[in-house]
OpenMM code with the backbone's topology and positions (N, CA, C; nanometers):
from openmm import Vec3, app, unit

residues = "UNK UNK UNK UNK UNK UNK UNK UNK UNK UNK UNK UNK UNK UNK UNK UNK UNK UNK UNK UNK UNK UNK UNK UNK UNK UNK UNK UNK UNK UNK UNK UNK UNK UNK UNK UNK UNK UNK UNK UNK UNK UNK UNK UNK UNK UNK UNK UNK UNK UNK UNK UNK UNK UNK UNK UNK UNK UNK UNK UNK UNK UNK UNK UNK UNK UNK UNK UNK UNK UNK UNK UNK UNK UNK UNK UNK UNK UNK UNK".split()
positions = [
    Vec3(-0.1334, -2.5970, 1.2127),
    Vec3(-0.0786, -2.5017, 1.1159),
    Vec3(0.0351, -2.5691, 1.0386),
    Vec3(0.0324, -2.5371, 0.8691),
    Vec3(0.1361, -2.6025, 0.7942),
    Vec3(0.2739, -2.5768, 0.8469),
    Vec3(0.3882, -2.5864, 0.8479),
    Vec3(0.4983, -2.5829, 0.8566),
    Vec3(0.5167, -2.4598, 0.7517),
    Vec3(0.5980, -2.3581, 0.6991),
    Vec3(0.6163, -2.2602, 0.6275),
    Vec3(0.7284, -2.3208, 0.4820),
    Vec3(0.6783, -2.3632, 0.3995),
    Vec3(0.7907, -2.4027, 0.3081),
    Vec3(0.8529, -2.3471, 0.2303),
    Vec3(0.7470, -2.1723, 0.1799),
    Vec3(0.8020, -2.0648, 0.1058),
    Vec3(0.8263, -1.9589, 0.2116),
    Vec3(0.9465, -1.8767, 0.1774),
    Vec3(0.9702, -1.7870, 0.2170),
    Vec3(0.9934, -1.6544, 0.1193),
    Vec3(0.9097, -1.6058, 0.1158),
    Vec3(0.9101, -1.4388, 0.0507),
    Vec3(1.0299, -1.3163, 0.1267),
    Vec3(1.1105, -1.3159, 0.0700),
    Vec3(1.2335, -1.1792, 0.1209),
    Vec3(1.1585, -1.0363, 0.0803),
    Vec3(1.1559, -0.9672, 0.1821),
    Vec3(1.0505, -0.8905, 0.1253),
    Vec3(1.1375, -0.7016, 0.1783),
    Vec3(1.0743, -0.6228, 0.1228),
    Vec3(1.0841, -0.4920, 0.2209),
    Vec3(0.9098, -0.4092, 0.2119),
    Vec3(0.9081, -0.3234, 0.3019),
    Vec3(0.8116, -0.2179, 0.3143),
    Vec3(0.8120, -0.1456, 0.1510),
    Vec3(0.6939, -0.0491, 0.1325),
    Vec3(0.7002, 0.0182, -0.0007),
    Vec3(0.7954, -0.0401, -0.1280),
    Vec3(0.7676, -0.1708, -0.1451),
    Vec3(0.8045, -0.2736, -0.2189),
    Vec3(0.6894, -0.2879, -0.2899),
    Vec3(0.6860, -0.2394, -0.4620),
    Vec3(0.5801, -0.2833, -0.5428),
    Vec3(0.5588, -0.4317, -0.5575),
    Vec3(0.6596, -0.4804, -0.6133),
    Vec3(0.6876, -0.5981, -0.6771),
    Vec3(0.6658, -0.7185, -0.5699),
    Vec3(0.7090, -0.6620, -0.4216),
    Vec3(0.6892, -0.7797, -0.3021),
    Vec3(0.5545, -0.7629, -0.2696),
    Vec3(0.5085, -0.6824, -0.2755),
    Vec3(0.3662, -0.6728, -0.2396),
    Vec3(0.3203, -0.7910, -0.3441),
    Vec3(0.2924, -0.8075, -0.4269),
    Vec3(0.2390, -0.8357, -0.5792),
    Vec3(0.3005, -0.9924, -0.5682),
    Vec3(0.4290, -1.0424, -0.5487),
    Vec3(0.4745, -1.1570, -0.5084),
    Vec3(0.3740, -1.1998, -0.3688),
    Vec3(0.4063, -1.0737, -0.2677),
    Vec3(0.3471, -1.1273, -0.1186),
    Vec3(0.2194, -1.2402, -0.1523),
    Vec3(0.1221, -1.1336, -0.2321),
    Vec3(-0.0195, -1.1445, -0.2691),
    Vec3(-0.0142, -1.3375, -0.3840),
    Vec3(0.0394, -1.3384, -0.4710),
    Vec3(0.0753, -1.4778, -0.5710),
    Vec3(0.1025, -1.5497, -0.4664),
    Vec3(0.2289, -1.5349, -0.4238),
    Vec3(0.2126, -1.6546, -0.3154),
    Vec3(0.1381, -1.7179, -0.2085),
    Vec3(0.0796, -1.6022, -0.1097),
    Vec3(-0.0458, -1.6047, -0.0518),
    Vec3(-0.1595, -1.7072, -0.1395),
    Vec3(-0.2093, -1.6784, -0.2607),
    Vec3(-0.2864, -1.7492, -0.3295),
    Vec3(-0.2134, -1.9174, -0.3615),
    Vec3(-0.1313, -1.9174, -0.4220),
    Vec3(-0.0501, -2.0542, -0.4589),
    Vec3(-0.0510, -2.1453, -0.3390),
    Vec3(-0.0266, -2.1109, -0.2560),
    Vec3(0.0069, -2.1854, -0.1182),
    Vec3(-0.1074, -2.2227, 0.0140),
    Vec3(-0.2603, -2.1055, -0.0553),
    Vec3(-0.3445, -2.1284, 0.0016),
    Vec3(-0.4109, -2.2752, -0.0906),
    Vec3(-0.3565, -2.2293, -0.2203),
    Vec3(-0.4661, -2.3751, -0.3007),
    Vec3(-0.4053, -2.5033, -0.3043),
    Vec3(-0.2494, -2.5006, -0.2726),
    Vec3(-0.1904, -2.6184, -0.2607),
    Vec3(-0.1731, -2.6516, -0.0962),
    Vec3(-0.2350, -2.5913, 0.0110),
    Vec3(-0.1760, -2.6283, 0.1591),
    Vec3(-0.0556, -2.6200, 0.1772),
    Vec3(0.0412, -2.4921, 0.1540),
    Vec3(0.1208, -2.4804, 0.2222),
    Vec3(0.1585, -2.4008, 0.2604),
    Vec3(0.2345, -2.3788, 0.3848),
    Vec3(0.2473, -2.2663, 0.4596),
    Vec3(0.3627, -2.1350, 0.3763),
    Vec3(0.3490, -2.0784, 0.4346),
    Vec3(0.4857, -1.9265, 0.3636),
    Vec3(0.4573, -1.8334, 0.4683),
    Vec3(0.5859, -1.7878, 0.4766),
    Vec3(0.5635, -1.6685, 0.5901),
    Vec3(0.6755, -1.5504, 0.4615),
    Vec3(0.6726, -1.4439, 0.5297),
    Vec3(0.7652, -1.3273, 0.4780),
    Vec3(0.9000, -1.3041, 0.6030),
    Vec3(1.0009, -1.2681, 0.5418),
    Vec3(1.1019, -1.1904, 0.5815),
    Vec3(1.1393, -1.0245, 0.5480),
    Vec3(1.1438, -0.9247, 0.6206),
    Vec3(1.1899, -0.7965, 0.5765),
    Vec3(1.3555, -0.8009, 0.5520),
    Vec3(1.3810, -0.7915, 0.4945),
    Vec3(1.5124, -0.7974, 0.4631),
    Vec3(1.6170, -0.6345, 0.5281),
    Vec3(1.5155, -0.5082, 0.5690),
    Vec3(1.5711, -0.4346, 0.6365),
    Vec3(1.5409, -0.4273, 0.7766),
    Vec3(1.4995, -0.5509, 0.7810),
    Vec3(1.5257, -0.5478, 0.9523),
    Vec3(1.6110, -0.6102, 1.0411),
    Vec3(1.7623, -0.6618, 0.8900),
    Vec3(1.8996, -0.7396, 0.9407),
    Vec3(1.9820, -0.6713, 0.8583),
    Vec3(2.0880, -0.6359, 0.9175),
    Vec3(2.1720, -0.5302, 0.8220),
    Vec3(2.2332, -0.6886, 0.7090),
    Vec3(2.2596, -0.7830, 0.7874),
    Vec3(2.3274, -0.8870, 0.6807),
    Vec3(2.2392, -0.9323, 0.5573),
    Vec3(2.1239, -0.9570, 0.6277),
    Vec3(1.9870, -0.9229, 0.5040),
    Vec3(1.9881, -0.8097, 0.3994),
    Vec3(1.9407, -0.7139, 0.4389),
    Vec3(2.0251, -0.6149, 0.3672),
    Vec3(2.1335, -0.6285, 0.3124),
    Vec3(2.2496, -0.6594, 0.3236),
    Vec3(2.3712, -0.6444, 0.2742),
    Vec3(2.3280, -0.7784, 0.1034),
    Vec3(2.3208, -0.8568, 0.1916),
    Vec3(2.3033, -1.0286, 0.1283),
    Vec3(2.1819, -0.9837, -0.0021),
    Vec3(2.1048, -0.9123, -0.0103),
    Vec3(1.9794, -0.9329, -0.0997),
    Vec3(1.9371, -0.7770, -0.1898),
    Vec3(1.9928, -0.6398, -0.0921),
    Vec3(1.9857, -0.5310, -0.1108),
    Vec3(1.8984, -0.4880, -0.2347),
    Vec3(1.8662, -0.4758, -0.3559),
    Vec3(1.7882, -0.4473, -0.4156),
    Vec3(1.6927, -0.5562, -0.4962),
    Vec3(1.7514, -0.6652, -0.4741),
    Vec3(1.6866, -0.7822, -0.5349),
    Vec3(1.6203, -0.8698, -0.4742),
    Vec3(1.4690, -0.7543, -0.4422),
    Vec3(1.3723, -0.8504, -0.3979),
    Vec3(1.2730, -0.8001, -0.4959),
    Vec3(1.1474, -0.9149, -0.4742),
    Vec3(1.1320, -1.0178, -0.3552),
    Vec3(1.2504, -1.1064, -0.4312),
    Vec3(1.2538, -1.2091, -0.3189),
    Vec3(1.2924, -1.3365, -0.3489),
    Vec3(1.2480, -1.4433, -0.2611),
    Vec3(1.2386, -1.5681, -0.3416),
    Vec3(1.1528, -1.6170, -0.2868),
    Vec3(1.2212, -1.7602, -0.2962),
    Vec3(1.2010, -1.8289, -0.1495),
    Vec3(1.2737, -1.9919, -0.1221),
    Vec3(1.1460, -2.0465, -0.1060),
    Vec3(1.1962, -2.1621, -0.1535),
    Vec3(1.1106, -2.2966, -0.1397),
    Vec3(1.1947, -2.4300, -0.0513),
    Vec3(1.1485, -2.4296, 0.0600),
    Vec3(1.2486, -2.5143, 0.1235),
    Vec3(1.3967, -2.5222, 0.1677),
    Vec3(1.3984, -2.3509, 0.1830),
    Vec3(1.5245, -2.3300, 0.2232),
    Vec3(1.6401, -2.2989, 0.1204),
    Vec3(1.5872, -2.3184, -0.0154),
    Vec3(1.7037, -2.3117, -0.1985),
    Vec3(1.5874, -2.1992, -0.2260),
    Vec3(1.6887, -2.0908, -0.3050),
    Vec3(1.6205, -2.0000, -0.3294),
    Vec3(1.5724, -2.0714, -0.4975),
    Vec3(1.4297, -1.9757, -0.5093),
    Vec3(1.3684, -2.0410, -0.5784),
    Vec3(1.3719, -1.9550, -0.7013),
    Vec3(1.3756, -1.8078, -0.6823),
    Vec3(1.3214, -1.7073, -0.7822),
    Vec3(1.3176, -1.5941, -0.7116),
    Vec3(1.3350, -1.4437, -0.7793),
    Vec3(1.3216, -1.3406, -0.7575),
    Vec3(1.2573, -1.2300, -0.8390),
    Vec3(1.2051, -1.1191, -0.7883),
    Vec3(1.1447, -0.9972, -0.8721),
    Vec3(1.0064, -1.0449, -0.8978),
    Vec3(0.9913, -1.1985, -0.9524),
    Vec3(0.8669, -1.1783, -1.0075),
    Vec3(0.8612, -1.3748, -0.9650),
    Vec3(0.7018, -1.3657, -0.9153),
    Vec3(0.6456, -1.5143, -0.9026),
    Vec3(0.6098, -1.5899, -1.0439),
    Vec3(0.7017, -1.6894, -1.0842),
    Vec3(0.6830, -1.7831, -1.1816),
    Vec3(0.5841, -1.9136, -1.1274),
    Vec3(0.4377, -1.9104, -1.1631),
    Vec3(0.3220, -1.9684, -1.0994),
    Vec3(0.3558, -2.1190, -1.1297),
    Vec3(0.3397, -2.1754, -1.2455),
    Vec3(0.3724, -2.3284, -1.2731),
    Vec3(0.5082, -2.3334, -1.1889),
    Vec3(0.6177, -2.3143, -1.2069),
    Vec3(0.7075, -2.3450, -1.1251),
    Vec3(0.6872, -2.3473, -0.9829),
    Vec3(0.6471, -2.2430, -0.9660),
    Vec3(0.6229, -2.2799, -0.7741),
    Vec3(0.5160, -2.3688, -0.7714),
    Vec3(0.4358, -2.3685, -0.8151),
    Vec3(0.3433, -2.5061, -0.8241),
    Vec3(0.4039, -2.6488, -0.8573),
    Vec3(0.4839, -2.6532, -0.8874),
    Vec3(0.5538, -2.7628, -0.9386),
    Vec3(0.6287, -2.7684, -0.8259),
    Vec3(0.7340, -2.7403, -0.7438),
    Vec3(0.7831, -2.7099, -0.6488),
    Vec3(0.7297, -2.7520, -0.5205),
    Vec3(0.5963, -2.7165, -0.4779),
    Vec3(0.5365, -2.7691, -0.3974),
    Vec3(0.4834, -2.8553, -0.3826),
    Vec3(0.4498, -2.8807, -0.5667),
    Vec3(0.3817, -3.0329, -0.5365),
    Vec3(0.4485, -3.1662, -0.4786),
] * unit.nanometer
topology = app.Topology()
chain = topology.addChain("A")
for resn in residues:
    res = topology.addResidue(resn, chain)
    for name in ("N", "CA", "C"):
        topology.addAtom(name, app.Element.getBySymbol(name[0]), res)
């Protein structure tokens, strides 16, 4: 199994993370690389730290982007 290099900040009944969840899922299946998700209300400091501005999304630990998946860039990113 890949190592996880994106990380999606995510919450439940989240339009926009769903819709990120789903882009990244695809991006990372065609380039081989791993991504997992984080709920961000399941750490109050998470919460505190990100509160309405998700998704957001790291690439290697530097946040990369939020609200919305920019495809060439994260492709570029991983490559």
């Amino acid at each position: 199994m890949t190592a996880p290099r994106v990380t999606v900040y995510t919450r439940a009944g989240c339009g926009l993370c769903a819709a990120a969840e789903a882009e990244v899922a695809r991006i990372c299946a065609d380039v081989g690389a791993g991504w997992t998700t984080v709920d961000v209300d399941s750490d109050q400091d998470l919460r505190a730290e990100y509160g309405d501005r998700v998704p957001v999304i790291e690439v290697d630990g530097r946040e990369h982007g939020f609200w919305r998946v920019e495809e060439d860039r994260l492709r570029a990113a991983l490559a």
